[in-house]
C-alpha positions in Angstrom: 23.6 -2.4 9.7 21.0 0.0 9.2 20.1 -0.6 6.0 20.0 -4.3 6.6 16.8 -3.1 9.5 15.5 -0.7 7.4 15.3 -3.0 4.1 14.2 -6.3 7.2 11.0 -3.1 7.8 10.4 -3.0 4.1 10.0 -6.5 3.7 8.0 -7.4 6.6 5.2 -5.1 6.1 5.4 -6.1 2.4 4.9 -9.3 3.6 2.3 -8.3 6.3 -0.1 -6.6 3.4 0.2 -10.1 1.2 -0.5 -12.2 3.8 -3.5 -10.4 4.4 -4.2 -9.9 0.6 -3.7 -13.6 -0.1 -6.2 -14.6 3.2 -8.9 -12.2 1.9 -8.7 -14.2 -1.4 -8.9 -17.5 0.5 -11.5 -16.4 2.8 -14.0 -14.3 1.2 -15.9 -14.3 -2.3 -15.5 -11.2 -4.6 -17.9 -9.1 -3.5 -18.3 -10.2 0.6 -18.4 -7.7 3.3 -17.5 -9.0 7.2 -18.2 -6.5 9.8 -15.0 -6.3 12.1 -16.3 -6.5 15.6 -18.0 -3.5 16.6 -16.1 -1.0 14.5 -16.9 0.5 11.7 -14.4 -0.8 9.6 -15.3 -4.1 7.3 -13.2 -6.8 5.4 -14.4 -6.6 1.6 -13.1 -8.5 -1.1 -12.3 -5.9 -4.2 -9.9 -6.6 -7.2 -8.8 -3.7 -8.9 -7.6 -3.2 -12.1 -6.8 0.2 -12.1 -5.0 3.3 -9.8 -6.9 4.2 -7.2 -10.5 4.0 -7.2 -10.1 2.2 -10.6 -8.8 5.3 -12.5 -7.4 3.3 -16.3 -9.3 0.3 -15.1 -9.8 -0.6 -18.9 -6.2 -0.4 -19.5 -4.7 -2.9 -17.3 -1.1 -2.8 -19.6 -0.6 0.5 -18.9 -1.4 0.4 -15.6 1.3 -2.4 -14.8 3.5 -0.4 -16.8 3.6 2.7 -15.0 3.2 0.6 -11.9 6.5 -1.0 -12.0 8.1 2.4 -13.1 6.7 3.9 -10.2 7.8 1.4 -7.8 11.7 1.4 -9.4 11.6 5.2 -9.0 10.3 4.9 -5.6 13.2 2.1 -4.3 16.1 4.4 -6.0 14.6 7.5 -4.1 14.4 4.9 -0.7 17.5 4.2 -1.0 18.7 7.7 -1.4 16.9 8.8 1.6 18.6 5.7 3.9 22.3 6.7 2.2 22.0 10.7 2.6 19.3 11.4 5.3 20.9 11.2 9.0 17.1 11.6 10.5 15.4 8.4 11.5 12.2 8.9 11.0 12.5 9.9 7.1 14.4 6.7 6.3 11.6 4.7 8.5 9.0 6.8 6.4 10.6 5.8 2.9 10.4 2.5 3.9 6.7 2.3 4.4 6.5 4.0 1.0 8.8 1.2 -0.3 7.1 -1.6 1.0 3.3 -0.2 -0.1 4.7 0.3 -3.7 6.4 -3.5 -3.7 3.2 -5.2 -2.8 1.0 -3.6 -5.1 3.0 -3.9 -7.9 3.3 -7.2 -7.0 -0.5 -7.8 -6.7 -0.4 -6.3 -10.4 2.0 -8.1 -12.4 1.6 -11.1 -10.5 -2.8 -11.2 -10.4 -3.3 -8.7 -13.2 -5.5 -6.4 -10.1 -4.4 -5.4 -6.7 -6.6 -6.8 -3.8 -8.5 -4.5 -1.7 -9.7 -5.6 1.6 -10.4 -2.8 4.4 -13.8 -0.2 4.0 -15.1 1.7 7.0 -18.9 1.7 6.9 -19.6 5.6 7.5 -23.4 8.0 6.5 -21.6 8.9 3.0 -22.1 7.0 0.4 -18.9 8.0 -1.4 -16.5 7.0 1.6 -18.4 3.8 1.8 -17.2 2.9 -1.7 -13.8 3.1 -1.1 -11.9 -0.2 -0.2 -8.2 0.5 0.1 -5.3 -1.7 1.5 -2.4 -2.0 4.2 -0.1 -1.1 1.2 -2.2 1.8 0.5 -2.0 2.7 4.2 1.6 2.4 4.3 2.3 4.5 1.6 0.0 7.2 3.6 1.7 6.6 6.3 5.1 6.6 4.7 4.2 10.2 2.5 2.9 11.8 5.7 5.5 10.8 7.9 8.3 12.0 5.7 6.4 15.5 4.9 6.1 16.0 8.4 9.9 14.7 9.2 10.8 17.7 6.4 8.9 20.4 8.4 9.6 19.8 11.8 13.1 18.6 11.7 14.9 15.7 13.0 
């Protein structure tokens, strides 16, 4: 039963970051920036080609490639971590890495370039640049999570 919820988790915040990939695409021109409210976050419309910030843009093959590697190494080590690891929060943490590695391999074999849609408007001009997603954010999420279910324990 567990792994039924925990693979249910994977697949709903893989679906959560396409939905919102797939609305960006619908709803704002390559390029657009929407304030959100009075934050200072903003909804950007970015395709990328490449790793992060565009790192082997030019070689979109290899990218899928080691994409789809990196996403079959990270589901065998998911499922290791829901068979062997007793503590919660680890499995829930391999599952947010899961589900950010599904969706933007999926973005790049499916559109050739992973959407990115959430910036944060700060004084630095290098932060500003960066445009990430909820996959990206899950796989923080996910990496941190698990480091810090290693240190401190169950």
């Amino acid at each position: 039963m567990v792994y039924i919820i925990l693979a249910l988790l994977t697949g709903l915040l893989c679906y959560a970051d396409l939905y919102c990939k797939s609305w960006i695409e619908k709803h704002l021109r390559k390029g657009d920036r929407e304030k959100v409210g009075k934050s200072s976050f903003e909804m950007r419309r970015v395709h990328n080609k490449g790793f992060a910030m565009n790192l082997c843009d030019k070689k979109p093959e290899y990218v899928r490639i080691v994409s789809v590697v990196i996403c079959a190494i990270m589901a065998i080590w998911a499922l290791v971590v829901w068979k062997k690891e007793s503590c919660p929060a680890k499995r829930i943490a391999a599952a947010f890495v899961l589900a950010g590695a599904i969706s933007n391999t999926y973005d790049r074999m499916k559109r050739e370039y992973v959407v990115d849609y959430i910036g944060v408007k700060t004084k630095c001009e290098k932060l500003n640049r960066i445009t990430f997603n909820l996959a990206d954010v899950f796989i923080f999420i996910g990496a941190v999570g698990y480091a810090i279910a290693e240190v401190f324990g169950e």
